[in-house]
Every structure is written in C-alpha cells, then in structure tokens.
Backbone bond lengths (Angstrom), bond angles and torsions (degrees), N, CA, C in turn:
res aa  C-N    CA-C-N  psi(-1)  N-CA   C-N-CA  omega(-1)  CA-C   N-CA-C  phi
1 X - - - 1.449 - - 1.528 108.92 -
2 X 1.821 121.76 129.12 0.936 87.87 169.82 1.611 136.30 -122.60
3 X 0.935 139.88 -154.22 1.569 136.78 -141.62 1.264 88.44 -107.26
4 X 1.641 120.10 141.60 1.289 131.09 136.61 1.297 134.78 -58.87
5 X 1.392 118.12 120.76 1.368 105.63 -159.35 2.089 104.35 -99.41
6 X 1.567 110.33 119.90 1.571 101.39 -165.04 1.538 82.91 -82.48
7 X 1.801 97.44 170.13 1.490 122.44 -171.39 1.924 89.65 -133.46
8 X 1.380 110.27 135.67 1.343 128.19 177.36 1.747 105.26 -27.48
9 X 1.254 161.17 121.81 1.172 130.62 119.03 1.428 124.05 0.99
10 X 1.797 113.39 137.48 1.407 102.19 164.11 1.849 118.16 -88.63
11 X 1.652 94.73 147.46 1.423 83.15 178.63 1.531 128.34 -92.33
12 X 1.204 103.28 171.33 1.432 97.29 -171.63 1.320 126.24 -84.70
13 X 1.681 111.34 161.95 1.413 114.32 -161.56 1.910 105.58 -66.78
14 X 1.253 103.01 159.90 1.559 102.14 168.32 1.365 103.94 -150.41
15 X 1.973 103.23 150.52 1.321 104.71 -144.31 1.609 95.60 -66.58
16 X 1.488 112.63 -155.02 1.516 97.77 -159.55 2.056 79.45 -131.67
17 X 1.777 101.72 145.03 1.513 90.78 -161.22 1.471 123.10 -51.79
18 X 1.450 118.91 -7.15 1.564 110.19 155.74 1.049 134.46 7.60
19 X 1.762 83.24 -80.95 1.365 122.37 -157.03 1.155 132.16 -82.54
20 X 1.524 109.10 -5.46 1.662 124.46 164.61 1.322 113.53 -131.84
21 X 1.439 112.59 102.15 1.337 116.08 174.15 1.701 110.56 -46.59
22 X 1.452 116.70 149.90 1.505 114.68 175.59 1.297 105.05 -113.00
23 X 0.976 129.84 117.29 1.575 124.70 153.11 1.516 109.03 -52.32
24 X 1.248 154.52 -50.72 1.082 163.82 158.93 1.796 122.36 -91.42
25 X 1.721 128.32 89.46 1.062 97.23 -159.13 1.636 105.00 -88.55
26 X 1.395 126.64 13.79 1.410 114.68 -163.07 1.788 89.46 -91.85
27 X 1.546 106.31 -49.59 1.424 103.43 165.55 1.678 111.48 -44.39
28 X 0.871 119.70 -56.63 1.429 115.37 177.64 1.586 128.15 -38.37
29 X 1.401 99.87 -54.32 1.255 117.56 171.33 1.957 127.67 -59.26
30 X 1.259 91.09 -28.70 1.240 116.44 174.32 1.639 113.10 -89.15
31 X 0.974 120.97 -53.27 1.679 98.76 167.11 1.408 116.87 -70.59
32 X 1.334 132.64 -15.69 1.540 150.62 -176.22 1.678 87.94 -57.40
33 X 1.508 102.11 -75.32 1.651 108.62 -179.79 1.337 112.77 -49.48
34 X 1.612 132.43 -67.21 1.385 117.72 174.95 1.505 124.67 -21.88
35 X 1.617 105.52 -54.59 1.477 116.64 -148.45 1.692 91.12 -79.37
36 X 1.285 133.35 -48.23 1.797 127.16 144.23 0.746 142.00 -12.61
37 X 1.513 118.73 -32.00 1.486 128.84 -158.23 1.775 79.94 -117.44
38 X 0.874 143.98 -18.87 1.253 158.21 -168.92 1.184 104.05 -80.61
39 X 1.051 135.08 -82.41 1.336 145.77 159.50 1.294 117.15 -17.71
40 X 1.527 98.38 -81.53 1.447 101.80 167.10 1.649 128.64 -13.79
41 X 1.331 87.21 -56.81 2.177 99.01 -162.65 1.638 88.14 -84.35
42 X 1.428 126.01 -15.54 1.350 101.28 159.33 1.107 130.33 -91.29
43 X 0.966 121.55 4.13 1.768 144.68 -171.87 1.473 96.84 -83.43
44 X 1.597 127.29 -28.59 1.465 117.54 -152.64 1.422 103.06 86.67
45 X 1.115 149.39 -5.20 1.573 143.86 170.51 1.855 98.86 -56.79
46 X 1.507 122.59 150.09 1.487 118.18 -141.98 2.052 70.34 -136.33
47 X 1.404 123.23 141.95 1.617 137.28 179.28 1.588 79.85 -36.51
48 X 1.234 118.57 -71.72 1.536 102.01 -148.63 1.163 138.47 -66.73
49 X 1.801 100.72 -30.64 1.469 113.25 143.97 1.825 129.75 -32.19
50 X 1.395 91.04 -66.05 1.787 96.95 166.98 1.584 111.80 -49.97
51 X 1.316 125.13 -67.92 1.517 118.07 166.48 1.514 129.86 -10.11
52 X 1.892 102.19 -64.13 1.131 114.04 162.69 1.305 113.31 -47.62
53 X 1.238 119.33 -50.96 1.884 105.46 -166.93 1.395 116.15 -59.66
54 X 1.372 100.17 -23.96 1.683 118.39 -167.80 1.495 130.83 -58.91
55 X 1.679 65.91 -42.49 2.204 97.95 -174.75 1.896 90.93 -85.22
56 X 0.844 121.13 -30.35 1.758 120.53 -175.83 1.110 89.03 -61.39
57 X 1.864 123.24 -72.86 1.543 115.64 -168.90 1.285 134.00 -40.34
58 X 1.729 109.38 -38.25 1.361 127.93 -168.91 1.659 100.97 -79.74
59 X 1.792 124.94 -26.45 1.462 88.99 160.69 1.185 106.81 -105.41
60 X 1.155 133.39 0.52 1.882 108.22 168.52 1.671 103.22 -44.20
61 X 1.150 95.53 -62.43 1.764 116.85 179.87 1.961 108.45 -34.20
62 X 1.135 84.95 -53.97 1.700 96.79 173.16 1.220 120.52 -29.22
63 X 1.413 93.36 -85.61 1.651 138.37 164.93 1.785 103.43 -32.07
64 X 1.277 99.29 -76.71 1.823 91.83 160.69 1.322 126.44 -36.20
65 X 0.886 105.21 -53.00 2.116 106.22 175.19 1.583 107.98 -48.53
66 X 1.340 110.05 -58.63 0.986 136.25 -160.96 1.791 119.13 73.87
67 X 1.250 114.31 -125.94 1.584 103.93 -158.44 1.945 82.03 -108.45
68 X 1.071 102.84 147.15 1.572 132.37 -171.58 1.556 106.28 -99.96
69 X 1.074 116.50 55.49 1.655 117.87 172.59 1.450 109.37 -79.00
C-alpha cells in the first residue's frame, strides 16, 4: 500500500515591521526570528529546509544592497 506523502502547512502571514512600532528593534528582530523558526518546525519544515530559506533571504537582501564600493 502506498503512503501519502504530507506537504508542510502554509505559514501564516505576519504583519510587516510597519506595523508594530519596536521600542527595541534588535529585541524585535530577535523574537521575530525565534517565533519563525517556530513555526516553521511546526509546520513540518526539516533544519535544512529552514537553512535554505535563510540563504534565499540573505541574497535577496544581498542583491538589495547591491555592490558595496
């Protein structure tokens, strides 16, 4: 017989930093990431999966900067 194969849940939207002033944004930033990575591993998302998303962000982010002359 064979197996159904499950696919992650999608996760949910979160507001965009706009929308919540920070009194602290490094604190901010830092539970932002926890509560992500959180999700994630309840989602069924697997470390390396998350990794992957990580390294995607860091060059969109890149790419946004662009070149650092």
């Amino acid at each position: 017989m064979a197996q159904a194969v499950t696919q992650p849940t999608p996760i949910k939207t979160v507001n965009p930093p706009s929308a919540v002033p920070a009194a602290n944004p490094e604190r901010a930033l830092q539970i932002l990431s926890k509560t992500i990575y959180k999700e994630l591993r309840e989602n069924g998302y697997e470390p390396k999966q998350i990794v992957a998303l990580a390294t995607e962000i860091i060059s969109l982010v890149t790419t946004d900067l662009g070149p650092l002359d």
